[in-house]
N, C-alpha and C positions, 0 to 999 in steps of 0.2 A: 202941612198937607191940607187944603182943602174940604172940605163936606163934599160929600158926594152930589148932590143938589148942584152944585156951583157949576161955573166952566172951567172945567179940568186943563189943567196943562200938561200936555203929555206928547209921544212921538206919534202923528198918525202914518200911515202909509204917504202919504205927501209929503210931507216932513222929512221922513226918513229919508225917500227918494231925494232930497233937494238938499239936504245935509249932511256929503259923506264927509266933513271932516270932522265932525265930533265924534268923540271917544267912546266906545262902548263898554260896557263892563262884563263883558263877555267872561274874562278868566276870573272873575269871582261868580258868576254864574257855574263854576267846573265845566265849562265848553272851552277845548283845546283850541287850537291854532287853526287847526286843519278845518275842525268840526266847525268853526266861527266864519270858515272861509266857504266852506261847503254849504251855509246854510244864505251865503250872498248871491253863489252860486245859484241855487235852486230858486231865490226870488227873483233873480235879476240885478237888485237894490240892496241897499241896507235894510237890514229888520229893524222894523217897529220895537220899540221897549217890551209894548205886551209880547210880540211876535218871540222876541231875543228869550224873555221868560218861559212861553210854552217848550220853545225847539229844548232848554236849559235841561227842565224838569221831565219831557221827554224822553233824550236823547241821555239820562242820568243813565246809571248801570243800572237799577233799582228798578227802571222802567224799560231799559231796552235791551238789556243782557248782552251791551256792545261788545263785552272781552269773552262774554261764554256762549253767545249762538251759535259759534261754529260748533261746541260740542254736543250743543244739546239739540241740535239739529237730528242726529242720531234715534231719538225718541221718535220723532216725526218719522222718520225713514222707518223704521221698525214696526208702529202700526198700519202702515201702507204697504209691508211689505208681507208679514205677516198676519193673517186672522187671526189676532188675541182678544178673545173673550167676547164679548156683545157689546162695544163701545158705540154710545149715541152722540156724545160730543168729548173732545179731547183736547189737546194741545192747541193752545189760541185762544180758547172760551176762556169765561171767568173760570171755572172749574169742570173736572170730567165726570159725566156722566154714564152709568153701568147700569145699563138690563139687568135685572136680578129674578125677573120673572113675574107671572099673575101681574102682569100690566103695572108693575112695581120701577121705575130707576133709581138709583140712588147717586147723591152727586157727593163730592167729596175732594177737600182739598186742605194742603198744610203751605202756610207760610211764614214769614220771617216778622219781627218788630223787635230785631235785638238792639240799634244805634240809640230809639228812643227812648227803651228799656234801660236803659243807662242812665241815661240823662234824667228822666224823671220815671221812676219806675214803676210806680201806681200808673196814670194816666198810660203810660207807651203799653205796659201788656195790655190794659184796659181796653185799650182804642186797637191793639193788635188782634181782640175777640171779635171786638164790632167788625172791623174790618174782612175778617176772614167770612163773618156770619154774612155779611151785604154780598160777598159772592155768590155763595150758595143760593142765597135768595132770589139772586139773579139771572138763575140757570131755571125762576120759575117752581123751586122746592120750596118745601116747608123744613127749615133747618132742626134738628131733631136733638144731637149732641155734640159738645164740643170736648176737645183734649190739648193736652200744652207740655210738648216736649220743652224739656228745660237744662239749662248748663250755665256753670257756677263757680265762681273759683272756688279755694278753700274755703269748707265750711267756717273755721276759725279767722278767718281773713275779715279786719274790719268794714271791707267794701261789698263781703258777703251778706257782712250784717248789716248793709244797710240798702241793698238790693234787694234783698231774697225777699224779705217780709212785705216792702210794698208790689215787686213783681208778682207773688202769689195774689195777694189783698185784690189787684185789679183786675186778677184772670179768674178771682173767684164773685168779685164785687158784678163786675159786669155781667160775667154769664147767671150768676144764680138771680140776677132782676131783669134779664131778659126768658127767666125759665127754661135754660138748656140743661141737659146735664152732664155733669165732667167724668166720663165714665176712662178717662185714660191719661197715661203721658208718660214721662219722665223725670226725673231728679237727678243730675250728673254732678260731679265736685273734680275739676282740674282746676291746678296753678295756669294753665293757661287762658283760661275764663276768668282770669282776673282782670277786670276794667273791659271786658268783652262777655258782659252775660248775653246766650242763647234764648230768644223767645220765641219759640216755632208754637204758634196756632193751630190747630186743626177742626174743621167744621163739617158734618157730615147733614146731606138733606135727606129727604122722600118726597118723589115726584110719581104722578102717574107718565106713561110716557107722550099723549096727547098736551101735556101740562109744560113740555119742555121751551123755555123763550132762547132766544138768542138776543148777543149784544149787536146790534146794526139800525142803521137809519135809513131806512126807502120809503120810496114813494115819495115822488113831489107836492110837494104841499102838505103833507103831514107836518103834526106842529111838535114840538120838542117844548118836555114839560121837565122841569128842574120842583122838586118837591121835599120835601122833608124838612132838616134843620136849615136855620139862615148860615150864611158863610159871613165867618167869622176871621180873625188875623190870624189865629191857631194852625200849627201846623206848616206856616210856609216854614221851606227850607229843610221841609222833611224829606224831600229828596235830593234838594238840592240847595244850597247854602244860599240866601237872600242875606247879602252884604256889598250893598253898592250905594255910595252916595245919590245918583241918580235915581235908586229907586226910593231912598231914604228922605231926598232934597226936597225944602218945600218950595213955593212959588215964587221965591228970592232964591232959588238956588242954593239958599244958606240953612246950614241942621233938615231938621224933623225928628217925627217921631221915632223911638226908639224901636231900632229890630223884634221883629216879630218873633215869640216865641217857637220855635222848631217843632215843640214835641204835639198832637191834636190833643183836645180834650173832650173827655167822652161823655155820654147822656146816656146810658140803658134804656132809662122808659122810652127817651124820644123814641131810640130803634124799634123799641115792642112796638109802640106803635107804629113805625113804617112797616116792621116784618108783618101785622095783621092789614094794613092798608094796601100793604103790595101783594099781599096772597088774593084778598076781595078783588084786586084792579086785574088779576089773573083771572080768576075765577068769572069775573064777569067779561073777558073777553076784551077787553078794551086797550093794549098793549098792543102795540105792533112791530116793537123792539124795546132792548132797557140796559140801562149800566150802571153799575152802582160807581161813588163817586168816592176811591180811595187814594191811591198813591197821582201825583200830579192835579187832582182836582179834577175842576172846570174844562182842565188841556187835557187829559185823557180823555175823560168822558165823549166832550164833541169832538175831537179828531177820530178816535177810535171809531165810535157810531158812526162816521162820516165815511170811517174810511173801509170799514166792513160791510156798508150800504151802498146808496148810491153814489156818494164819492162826494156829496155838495150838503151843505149845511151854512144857515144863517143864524146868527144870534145877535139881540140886544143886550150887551153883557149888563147894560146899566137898568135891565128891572130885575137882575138877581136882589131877590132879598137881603137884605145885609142884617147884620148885629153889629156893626160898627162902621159909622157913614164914610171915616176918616179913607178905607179902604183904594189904592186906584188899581187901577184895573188892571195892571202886572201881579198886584196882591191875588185879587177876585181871582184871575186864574191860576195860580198857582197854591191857592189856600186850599190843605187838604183836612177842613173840617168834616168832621164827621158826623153820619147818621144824613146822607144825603144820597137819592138817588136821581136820575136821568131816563125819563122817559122817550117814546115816538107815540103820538096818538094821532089817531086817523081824528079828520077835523068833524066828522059824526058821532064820536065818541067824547070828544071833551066833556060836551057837561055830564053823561054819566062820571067820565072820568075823575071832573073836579066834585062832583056827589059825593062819592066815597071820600076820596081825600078830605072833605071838609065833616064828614062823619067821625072820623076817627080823629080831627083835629091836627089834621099835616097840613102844612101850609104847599099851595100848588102855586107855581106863576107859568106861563106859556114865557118862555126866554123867546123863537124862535120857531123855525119853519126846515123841512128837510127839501134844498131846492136840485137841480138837473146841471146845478154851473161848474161841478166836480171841485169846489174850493170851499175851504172854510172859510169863512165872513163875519167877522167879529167888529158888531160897533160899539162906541161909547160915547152917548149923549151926540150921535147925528155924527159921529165921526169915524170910518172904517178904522181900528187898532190893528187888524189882522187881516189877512186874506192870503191863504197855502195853499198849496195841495194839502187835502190832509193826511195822505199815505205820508208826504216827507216827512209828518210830523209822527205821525202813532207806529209806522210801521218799516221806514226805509231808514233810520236811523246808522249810524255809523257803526261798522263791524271789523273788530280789531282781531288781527292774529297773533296773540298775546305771543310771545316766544316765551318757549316751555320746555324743560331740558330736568331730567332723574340728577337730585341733588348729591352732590360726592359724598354725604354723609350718611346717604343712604345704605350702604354698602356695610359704614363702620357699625351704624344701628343693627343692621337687621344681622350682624356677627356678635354681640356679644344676647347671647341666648337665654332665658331664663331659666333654660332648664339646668342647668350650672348652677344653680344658685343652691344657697346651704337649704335645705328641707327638714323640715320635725321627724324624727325619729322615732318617735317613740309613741304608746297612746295618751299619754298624761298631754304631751307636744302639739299631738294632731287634736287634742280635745279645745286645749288652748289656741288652738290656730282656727279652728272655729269660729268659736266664741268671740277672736277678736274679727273674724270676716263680718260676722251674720250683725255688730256693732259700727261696721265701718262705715261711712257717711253715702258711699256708692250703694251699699245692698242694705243698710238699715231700713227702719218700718218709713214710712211715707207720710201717714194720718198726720201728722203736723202740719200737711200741708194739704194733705184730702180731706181732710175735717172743715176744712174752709169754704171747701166746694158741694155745691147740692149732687147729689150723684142718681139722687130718683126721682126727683122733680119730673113730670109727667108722667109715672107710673110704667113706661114703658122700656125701663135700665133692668137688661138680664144679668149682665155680668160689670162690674166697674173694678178699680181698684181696689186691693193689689192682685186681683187675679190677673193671668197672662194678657187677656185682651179684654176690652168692652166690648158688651154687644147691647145691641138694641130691636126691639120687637119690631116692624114695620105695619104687619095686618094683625088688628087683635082676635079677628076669626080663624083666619089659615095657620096664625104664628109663625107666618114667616118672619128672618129676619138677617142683622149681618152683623157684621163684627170686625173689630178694626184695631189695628196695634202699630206703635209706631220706636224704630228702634235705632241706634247707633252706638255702636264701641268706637270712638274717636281716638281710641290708645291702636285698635287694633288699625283702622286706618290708616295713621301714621308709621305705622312700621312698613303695609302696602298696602297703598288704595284703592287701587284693582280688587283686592281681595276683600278690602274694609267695607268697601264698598256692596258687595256679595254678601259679607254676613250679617250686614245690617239689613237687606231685606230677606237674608235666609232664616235671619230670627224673627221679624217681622209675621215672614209668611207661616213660620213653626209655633209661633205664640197663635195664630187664628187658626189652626190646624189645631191645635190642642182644644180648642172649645166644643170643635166639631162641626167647625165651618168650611168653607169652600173656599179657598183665596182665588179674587178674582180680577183687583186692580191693585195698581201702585202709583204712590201722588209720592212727590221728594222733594227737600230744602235742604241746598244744597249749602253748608254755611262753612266760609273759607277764609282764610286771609287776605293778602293784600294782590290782587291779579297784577300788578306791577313786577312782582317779586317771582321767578322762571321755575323755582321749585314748588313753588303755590299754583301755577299755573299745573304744573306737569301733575302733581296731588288732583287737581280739579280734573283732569283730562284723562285720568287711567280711572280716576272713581266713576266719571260718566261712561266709559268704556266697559268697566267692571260693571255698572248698572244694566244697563242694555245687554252685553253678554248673558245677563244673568237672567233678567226678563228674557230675551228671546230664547233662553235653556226651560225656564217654566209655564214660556208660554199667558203671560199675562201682561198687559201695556201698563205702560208710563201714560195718565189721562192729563198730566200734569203738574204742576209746581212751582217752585220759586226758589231763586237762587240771593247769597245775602254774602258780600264780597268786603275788602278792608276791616275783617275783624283781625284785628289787630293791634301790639302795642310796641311801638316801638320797632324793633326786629324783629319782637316774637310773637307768630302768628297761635292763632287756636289751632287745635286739634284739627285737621280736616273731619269735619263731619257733617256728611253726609247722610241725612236723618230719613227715613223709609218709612213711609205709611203702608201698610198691605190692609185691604177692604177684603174679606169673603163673606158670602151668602152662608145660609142654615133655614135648611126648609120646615125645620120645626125646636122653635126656639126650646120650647120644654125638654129636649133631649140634647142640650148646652150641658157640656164636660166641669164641672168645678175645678181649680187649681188644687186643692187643698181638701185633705183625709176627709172621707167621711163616717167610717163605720170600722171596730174593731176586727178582728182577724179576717181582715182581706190579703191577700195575694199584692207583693209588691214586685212588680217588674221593670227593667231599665230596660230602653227599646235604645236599641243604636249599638254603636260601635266607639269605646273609651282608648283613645291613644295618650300617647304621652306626650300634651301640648299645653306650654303653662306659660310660652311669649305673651306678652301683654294680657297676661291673666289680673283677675282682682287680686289674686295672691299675690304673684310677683309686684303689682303696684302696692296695695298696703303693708304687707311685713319688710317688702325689701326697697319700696321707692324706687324700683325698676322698670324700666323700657326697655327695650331690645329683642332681637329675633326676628323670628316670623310667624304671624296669627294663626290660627288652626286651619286645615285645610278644610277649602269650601267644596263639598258633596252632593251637589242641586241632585242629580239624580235619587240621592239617599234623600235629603229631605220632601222629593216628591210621592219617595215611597212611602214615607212617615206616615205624609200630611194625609194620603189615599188611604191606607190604614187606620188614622184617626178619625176620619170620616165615616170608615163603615163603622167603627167602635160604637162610635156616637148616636148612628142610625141604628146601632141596634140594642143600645144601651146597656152595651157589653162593660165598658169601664166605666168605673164611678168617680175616679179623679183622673188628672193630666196637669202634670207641670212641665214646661221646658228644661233643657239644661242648657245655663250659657254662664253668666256672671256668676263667678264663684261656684260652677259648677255642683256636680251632685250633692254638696255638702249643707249648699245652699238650698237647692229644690226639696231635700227633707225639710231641712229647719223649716224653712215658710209653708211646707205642706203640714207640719203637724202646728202652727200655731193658730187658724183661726179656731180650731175646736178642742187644742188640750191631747189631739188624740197621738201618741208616740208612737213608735216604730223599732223595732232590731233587724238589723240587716248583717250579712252574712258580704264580705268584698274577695272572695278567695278567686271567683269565675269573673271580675272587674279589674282591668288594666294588668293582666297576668299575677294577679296575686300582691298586687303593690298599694296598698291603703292610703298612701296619699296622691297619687296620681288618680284613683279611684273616685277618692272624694272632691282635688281639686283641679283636677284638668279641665276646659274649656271645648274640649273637642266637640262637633255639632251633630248636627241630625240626630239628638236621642233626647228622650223624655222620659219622664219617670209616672208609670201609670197603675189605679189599684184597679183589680180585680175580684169579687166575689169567689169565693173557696172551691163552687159548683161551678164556674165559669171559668175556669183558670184554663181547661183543655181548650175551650171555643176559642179563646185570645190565641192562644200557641198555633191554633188549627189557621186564625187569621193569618197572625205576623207569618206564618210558612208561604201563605197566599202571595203576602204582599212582598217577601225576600226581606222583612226586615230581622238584623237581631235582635234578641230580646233573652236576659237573663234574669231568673228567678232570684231576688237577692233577701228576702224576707216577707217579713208581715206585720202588720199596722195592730198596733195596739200598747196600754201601760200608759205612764206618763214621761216617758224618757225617751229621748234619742239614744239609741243603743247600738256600738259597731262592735260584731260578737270579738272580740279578742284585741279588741285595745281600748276604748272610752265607755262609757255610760253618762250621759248627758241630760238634766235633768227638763222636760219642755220648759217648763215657766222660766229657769235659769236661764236659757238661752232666748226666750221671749223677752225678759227682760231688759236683758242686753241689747236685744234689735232695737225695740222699742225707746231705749233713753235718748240715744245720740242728737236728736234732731230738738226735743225740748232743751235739753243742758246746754244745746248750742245758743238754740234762739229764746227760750222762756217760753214758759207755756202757756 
């Protein structure tokens, strides 16, 4: 391959045109037949090599949701159809934006980096932080805290142990030297996250709402400024496989260099420093659209801008900065190096513009101009590479209607029931059946892996792990603030998705209800198998179904998301899981709910209603390695009563803790409620699941929490929950150092803290 300096030999737009019988490498690009034809179609001609490259990395799943827009179309339909909540931007921006009040927005969004997470597992979470944080940033916030839903095969599983520890390392490497803090997430363990680990991101900003930018290029003659890191070989193929001798061949046609590594490689400092250079370049007004530079590069950035502005864009790709000259210009666009953004500066602003930039030590170059000819215009070295529409490129992409059909084994699954299954008998049984939950790899302590992450770094983390949600302070006068939790049971999914899908944001929205916040958005990643495959399809189609239903029952939008498809091995696809972030507000953070006991002889109440539902429970999966049934039924109305309930608790500082019940049920919500302070509990189950001590302790049913009360405040609780129609049974009171269930176990705290606490060191070392 040539030096970049040199004269390139490459396809230009004439070329292409005058050469249709040479061979394109179109199906190692993953561009179908159809899609290869459709894009001759729209030029007229053959595409250009660079051109073949953009349409590739584009038109990927990864970037154009070909096999799921038809369903996720629905979200769109919903907020336009409905007035949910105060949305200032939503579906189509880098991320959605929530009014939260006192001229406050907050932006907030979760997405995927599981493929590179694999392949190299430090750098892919790593660059999977960066990436999410360059959104947020580019909705014009100042990114505040980050969270990292996670999923894992077996924790004993060699590939676990050689995953998990660098996937942590770089979710906690990156964010705690860009100074975020990791106030949330998950730790899952399925045999189907084997060789398919889950890496869901999530980023939350604070914007004032005059501060809001959008991604678009207008105005003629505005100049498009590319800034940050140089673009490097890193990363092609990250969305799309770069394997063609063509793009490989050197100037004889014969070898070159060797394929570009897939996975990006990340910088922290660089990004601090863009995240402080692009809040100044806001702050001074000098922006006049922006896009951060993640999945496809150089091809999103300018078609996108192009094609949400005026519709025309020019660029010289050859004064992109480089770190590696050897680069040609199919590489330069589709390299999704990191720690780079994409400007529009009006041409009176530049040298402010490049001012800052060269303060803070980011490299700026002007690539280009925003012109009136509705095409993109891409040269290299005096030579046009490119010239589209750029809708064909960012936004008209190919839409497949995947055929999607309820699997026959559907039927035989959701028949063999776990409530069948042999059960502990006795109290010695149920003490023991405990003890082995509150140790299992699902519901054990976490700190082996939150110990890695800063969780107060900027002083303003109310709540972090392992309490139910994070929250974070926004005004340090007013204490406003908001609170975010992100959630999926991928067992309960599988049994129905429609439903799996409902209780991962019905736990979602009852973990931020529990701190004594307002839920008031929903961001999803949606992560699946292989959209090839009719049963994966139809999982994907009842979850987005069951999403939306379940939003339009609560009344709060979908602002956004991302979907993460071919997780899979083989035959056997992951878990459908479909992972929910819920956002609520809290008008005054000091009156944030703890998880976890705080003071001897308070009043212990269960709020809800306990049936008898143990399908896809932790129970049923760790003692018996069971699937089957059907998941507990979803109650939106009960959980909205809850959540209004816990609200006023909060406002009036009536309860002193609130834990959810969901994974391992009430057995669990004690245990981790009496271990951050030692403080024990005896509880009375005679008025719980009709007198039945282990349905009591381990049923899954939803909408109930487990909340304490003050001994003189016990009546005001009773007088609320009447208000609000929720149940609520008196089951004991906090105090001792035991877990105590009057008439079968006595359990001693530290015993059972011990147990939570080993599993995750003995696996990984400490």
């Amino acid at each position: 391959m040539p030096d970049s300096t040199a004269a390139p030999r490459l396809d230009t737009v004439a070329v292409a045109a005058g050469d249709p019988h040479r061979e394109q490498p179109w199906q190692d690009l993953g561009l179908k037949a159809d899609e290869y034809s459709r894009i001759r179609e729209i030029l007229g001609r053959r595409p250009t090599s660079s051109e073949l490259a953009m349409y590739s990395v584009m038109w990927s799943e990864h970037c154009s949701y070909k096999s799921t827009k038809v369903h996720l179309k629905q979200f769109g339909e919903l907020a336009q159809e409905t007035p949910l909540g105060k949305m200032l931007a939503g579906i189509g921006e880098n991320a959605g934006v929530i009014d939260i009040g006192q001229g406050y927005a907050v932006t907030f969004k979760v997405e995927s980096h599981n493929h590179p997470s694999f392949v190299e597992p430090y750098q892919g979470a790593a660059t999977g932080i960066g990436g999410i944080v360059r959104d947020i940033l580019a909705m014009g916030a100042r990114p505040v805290a980050v969270m990292d839903p996670l999923r894992f095969g077996p924790l004993d599983a060699p590939d676990t142990q050689r995953v998990l520890p660098g996937i942590v390392a770089g979710v906690g490497g990156y964010g705690n030297c860009l100074g975020l803090p990791n106030i949330g997430g998950e730790a899952v363990f399925d045999e189907t996250y084997l060789g398919n680990p889950l890496v869901n991101a999530l980023c939350v900003g604070v914007l004032r709402h005059e501060d809001l930018h959008l991604a678009k290029a207008s105005g003629d003659g505005n100049l498009v400024v590319l800034y940050g890191a140089r673009t490097g070989g890193d990363g092609i193929g990250g969305v799309s496989v770069l394997a063609s001798e063509t793009f490989d061949a050197g100037p004889d046609g014969q070898g070159g260099p060797a394929k570009r590594p897939a996975v990006q490689v990340g910088d922290p400092f660089m990004e601090k420093l863009l995240i402080e250079c692009t809040l100044e370049l806001f702050a001074a007004e000098v922006v006049a659209g922006i896009q951060d530079l993640g999945g496809a590069g150089l091809s999103c950035a300018t078609s996108e801008l192009a094609s949400a502005g005026d519709g025309g864009m020019h660029v010289e790709l050859d004064r992109v900065p480089l770190r590696d000259s050897t680069l040609a210009p199919e590489e330069i666009l589709m390299s999704e190096s990191q720690e780079r953004m994409m400007a529009v500066v009006e041409p009176g602003d530049i040298d402010a513009f490049m001012a800052i930039c060269e303060k803070w030590d980011v490299e700026a170059v002007v690539i280009g101009e925003v012109t009136s000819s509705g095409r993109l215009e891409i040269d290299w070295h005096g030579e046009r590479v490119v010239d589209v529409p750029p809708r064909s490129v960012a936004h008209d992409g190919p839409t497949y209607q995947r055929p999607y059909a309820r699997p026959d084994w559907q039927d035989v699954l959701q028949a063999e029931v776990a409530e069948e299954l042999v059960r502990p008998s006795s109290g010695d049984e149920l003490r023991d059946t405990l003890l082995r939950l509150v140790a299992s790899p699902n519901l054990c302590d976490r700190s082996w892996i939150t110990d890695q992450y800063d969780r107060y770094v900027q002083g303003n983390t109310v709540l972090a792990q392992p309490s139910d949600s994070g929250m974070i302070r926004v005004d340090p006068d007013t204490n406003l603030g908001v609170a975010v939790s992100t959630d999926c049971n991928g067992r309960f999914a599988k049994l129905d998705p429609y439903a799996g899908a409902q209780l991962a944001l019905a736990e979602s929205y009852r973990n931020v209800a529990t701190s004594g916040a307002r839920p008031l958005a929903v961001s999803d990643c949606l992560n699946f198998g292989s959209p090839e495959d009719p049963a994966v399809m139809w999982q994907f189609a009842e979850a987005c179904r069951g999403l939306k239903d379940a939003c339009a029952e609560l009344g709060i939008p979908v602002t956004g998301g991302n979907v993460s498809l071919y997780n899979q091995t083989g035959e056997t696809a992951i878990l459908p899981t479909p992972v929910v972030a819920v956002l609520g507000v809290i008008d005054d953070v000091t009156k944030r709910v703890p998880s976890h006991f705080v003071a001897e002889g308070e009043q212990i109440f269960l709020l809800g209603e306990t049936r008898e539902e143990l399908s896809g429970s932790e129970w049923a999966h760790v003692v018996h390695g069971h699937l089957g049934g059907r998941p507990p039924r979803v109650d939106l109305a009960a959980e909205q009563s809850l959540a209004a309930l816990l609200q006023d608790a909060s406002r009036d500082s009536l309860v002193t803790s609130a834990h959810d019940l969901s994974d391992g049920g009430l057995a669990q919500a004690l245990a981790e409620a009496t271990f951050r302070r030692g403080i024990g509990a005896r509880v009375m189950l005679s008025k719980v699941a009709g007198g039945d001590p282990f349905v009591a302790l381990f049923s899954e049913s939803t909408a109930r929490c487990l909340v304490t009360v003050p001994e003189d405040r016990a009546g005001e609780l009773l007088a609320l929950v009447h208000r609000h129609g929720v149940p609520a049974t008196g089951i004991g009171r906090t105090g001792g150092d035991s877990i105590t269930v009057d008439g079968q176990f006595e359990l001693p705290v530290a015993e059972a803290k011990a147990a939570w606490q080993a599993t995750l060191p003995a696996a990984l070392g400490s």
